[in-house]
N, C-alpha and C positions, 0 to 999 in steps of 0.2 A: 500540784493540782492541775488535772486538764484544762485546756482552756475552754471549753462547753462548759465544767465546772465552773469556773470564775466566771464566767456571763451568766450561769444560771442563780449563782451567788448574789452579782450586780442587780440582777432583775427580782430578784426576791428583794431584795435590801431594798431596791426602790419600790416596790409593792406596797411593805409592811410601812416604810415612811410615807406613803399615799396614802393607808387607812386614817391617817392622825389629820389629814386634811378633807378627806372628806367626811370624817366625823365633824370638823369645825364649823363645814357648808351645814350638816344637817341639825345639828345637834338642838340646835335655839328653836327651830322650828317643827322639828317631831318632839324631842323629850326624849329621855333617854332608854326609854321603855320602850316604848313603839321603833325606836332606830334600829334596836339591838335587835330586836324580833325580825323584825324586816333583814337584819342581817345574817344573822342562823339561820334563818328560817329560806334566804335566798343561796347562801352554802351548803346547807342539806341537801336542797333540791338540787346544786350542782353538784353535789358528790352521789345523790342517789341514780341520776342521768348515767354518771362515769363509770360506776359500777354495773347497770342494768349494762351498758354497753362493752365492760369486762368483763360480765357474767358474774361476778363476786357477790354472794348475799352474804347479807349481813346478818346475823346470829345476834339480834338486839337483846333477847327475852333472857339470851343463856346468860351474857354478860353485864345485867340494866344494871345491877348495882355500880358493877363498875364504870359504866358508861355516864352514869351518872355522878359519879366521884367528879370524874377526868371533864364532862361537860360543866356543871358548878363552876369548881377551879379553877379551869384553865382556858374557861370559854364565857361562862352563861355571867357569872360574878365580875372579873376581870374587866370584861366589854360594857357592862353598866356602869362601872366605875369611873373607867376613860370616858366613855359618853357623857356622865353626870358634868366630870371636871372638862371637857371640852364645852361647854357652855362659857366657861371662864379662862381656860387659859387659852395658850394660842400653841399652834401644830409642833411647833419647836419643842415647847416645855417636855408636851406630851410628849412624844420621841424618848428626849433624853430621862426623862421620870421612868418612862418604858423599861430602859437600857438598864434600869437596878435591878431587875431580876433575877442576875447569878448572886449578886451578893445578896439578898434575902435567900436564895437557895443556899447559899455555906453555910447561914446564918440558921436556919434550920436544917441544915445535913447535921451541925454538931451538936443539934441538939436532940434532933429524932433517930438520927442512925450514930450517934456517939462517936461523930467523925472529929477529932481534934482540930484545931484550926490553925496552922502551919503562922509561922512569922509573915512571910510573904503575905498570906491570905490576910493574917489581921492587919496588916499597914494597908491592903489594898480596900478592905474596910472602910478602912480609917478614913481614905482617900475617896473613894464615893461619895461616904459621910460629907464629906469636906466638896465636894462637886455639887451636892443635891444643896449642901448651904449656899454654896455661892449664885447657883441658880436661881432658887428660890427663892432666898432672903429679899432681892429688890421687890418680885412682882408680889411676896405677902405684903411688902408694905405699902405697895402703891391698890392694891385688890380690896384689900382690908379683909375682912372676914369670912367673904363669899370664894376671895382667893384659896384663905390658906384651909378651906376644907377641899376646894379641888385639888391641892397640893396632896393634901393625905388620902382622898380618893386613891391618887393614882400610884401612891406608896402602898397603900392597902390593896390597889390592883395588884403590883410586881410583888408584893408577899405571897398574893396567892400564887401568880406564876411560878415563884420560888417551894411553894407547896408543894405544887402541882410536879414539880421536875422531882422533888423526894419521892413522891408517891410511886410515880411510873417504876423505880427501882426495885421495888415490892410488890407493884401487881400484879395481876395474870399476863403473862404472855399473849399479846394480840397484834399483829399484823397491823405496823402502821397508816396502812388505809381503812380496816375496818375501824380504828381507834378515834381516825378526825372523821369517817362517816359516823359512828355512832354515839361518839361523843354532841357530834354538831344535833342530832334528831334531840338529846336528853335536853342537849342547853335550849333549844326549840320551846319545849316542856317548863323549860324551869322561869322561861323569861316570859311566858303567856302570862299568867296571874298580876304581873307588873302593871300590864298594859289597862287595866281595868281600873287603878288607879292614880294612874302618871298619863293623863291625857295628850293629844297632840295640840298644840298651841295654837297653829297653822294652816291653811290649807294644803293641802299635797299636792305641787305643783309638778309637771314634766321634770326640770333640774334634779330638783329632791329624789324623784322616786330614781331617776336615772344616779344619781349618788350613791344612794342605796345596794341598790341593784348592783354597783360597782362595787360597794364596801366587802358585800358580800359573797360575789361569784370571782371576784380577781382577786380583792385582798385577802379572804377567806378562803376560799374553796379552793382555789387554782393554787395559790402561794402557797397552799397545806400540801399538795403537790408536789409541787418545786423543794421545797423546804425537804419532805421526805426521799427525795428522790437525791438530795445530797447528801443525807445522812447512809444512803443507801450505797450509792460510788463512792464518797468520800469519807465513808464515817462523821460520828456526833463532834467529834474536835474540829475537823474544818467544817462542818454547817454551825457549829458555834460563833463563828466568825459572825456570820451578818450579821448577830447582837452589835456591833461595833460601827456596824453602816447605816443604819436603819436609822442613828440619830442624827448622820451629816444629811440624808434627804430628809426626810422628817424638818431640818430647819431651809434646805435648798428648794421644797418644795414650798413650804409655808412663806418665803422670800419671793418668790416667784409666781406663784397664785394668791397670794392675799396678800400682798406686801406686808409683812411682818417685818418689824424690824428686827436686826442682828443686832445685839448690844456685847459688849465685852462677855458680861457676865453669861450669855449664854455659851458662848465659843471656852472661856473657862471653866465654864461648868459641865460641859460636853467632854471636854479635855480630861478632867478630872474624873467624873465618873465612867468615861470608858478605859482610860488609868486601870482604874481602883477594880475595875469588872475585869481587865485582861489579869492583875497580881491573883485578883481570890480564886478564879479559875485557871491558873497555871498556864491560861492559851498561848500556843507559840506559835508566831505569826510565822517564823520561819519554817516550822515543820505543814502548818496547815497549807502552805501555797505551793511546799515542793512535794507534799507526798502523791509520792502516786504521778509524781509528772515524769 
């Protein structure tokens, strides 16, 4: 992998571990409705900006069904859910809960596209399973009850992410710019009607709105970017990779802006479910970082 590539890897992976921390700044004081709106709805508008100034229109009306599939799934649902559970848990959890998304993807590849699931894949399984417990298990018990529904929020978030990655395999054919522009405008739509009743708690203060404003035009819009533009040099097997990074800043961010504490259990439960995520998807760490160098 070029080295532009691996800084542009680095700076993606610290992006999307900076979305988990500024959902934590805003989450208590917008609600999860009004954050997420304010966040598509501030992506959108940075990808409709990118495009007016690439020339590329977007063909919304030909493709809404699907636009609206891939917005749902992968964007408008997902992002509610992380919000909901950032109320309660802390940037670290979120991160590494994140990180489960290839294994809920195997886990419905075999069962929507009757992909059998290889030895390797079920011990790595096995092994997430066995990271997401070790993680978890302390903060449900010290949370109590308000904990461990953010805990299945954010597993019911990477199910849909794991969805969402089935899906794309069977869609239409769409240009992965017009895919996060017109995906971002649907999940716009789909997260309005929330907002009418999941109120803000809050005042909207300078911080906040600037939080926002970040969640959604650098962790959202620009990283959709970045993200495509390595699948694009370097293929979907080394842009798979940030999956892997995105949980060590996610807790080096949450360590460093809100002093979170590091406990065991999170560093072996990081350990474990990036494990268990490199076995089910086959990633090889050595092919990803020398192809193409």
């Amino acid at each position: 992998m070029p080295l532009a590539s691996v800084l542009r890897l680095v700076l993606l992976a610290s992006i999307w571990g900076g979305s988990f921390l500024f959902m934590r700044l805003t989450a208590n004081s917008l609600g999860p409705a009004f954050l997420i709106e304010g966040r598509v709805l501030a992506a959108a508008l940075c990808l409709l900006l990118i495009s007016l100034y690439l020339r590329r229109k977007l063909q919304f009306i030909s493709h809404l069904k699907h636009f609206f599939i891939i917005g749902a799934f992968n964007t408008a649902l997902p992002f509610l859910l992380f919000a909901y559970a950032a109320q309660t848990l802390n940037a670290s959890t979120l991160a590494i809960l994140n990180s489960t998304a290839p294994l809920f993807g195997a886990v419905i590849a075999s069962l929507w596209q009757k992909e059998r699931l290889k030895l390797k894949a079920g011990a790595g399984l096995l092994v997430g399973m066995l990271g997401v417990s070790v993680l978890v298990g302390q903060q449900a018990l010290s949370l109590g009850e308000q904990g461990l529904w953010a805990i299945f929020a954010c597993l019911g978030a990477a199910a849909m992410y794991g969805f969402s990655a089935n899906y794309t395999k069977v869609a239409p054919v769409i240009a992965p710019f017009e895919n996060a522009h017109g995906s971002m405008w649907a999940a716009v739509i789909i997260v309005l009607p929330f907002i009418t009743f999941i109120p803000i708690r809050d005042p909207v203060t300078l911080p906040i709105s600037l939080s926002v404003l970040a969640l959604g035009v650098i962790c959202t819009g620009i990283a959709y970017l970045l993200y495509f533009r390595l699948v694009k040099d370097d293929g979907p097997a080394s842009a798979l990779s940030v999956t892997f990074l995105v949980p060590l800043f996610g807790i080096l961010w949450g360590r460093l802006f809100l002093g979170e504490e590091i406990g065991l259990n999170t560093l072996v439960g990081a350990l474990l479910v990036i494990t268990g995520t490199i076995l089910v998807t086959g990633f090889s760490i050595k092919k990803a970082l020398f192809k193409a160098s």
